[in-house]
N, C-alpha and C positions, 0 to 999 in steps of 0.2 A: 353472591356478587362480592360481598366484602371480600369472602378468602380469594378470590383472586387476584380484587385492585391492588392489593401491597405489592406480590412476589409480581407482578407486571409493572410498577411502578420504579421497584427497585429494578427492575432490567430496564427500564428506561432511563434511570439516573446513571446504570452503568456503562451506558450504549454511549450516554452524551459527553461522561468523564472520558471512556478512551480514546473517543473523538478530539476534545477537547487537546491528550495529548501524543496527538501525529504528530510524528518525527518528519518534516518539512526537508524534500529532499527534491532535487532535480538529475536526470540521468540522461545521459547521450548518450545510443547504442549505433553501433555499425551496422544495423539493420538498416537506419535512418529514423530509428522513434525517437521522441524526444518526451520521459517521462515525467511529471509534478506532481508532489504532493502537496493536497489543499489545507487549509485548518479545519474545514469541517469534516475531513475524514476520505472524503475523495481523493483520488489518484484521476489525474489525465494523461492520457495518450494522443499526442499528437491533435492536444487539445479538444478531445473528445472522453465523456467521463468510462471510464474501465472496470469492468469485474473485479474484486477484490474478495479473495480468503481470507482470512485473518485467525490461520489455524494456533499462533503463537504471538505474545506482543515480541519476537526475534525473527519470525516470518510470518512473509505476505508472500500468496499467490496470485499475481494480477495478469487478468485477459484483456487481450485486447483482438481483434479480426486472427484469432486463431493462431496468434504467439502467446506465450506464457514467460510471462517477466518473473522472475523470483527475487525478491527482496528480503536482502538480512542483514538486520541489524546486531551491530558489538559497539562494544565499551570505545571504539577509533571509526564509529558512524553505519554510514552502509553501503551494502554492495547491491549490484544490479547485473544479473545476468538473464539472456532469451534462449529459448529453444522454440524454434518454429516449426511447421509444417516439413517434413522430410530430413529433420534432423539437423538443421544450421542453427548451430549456436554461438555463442559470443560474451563478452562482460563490455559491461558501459560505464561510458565514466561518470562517475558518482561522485555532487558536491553537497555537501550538509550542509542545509539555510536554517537549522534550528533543533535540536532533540526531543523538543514537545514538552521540555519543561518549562 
């Protein structure tokens, strides 16, 4: 039991640091979504809370009812584009309320 509580511990001190620094962003898409990012790490869509990948802290892949929002972040904020079901895709306009620092 000890050798596990550490290296679980330390993923949980990691899990709550990355959280801690969400880039705090809101996105209007021509779909009609309107996407947030929370401080505790949540994204909502359309005020309901959304699928989140977090394959890179530069991208997020976020679901919502069978669109995929891709979010990436640079040095001048982030972007927000969808691809939905049969292939309509789009970019949304994307304002940064904060970079997580």
């Amino acid at each position: 039991m000890r050798k596990i509580l550490p290296p679980l511990a330390l993923a949980l001190v990691a899990a709550c640091a990355a959280q801690a620094n969400t880039p705090l962003f809101t996105a209007e898409c021509p779909n009609g979504a309107f996407i947030s990012s929370e401080e505790d790490g949540d994204i909502i869509v359309n005020g309901d809370a959304a699928s989140v990948d977090r394959p890179s802290d530069t991208f997020w892949a976020v679901f919502y009812e069978g669109v995929e929002y891709d979010v990436t972040f640079d040095e001048t904020g982030a972007m927000v584009s969808y691809t939905a079901p049969g292939g309509a895709n789009g970019m949304c306009a994307t304002e940064m309320l904060s970079d997580g620092e």
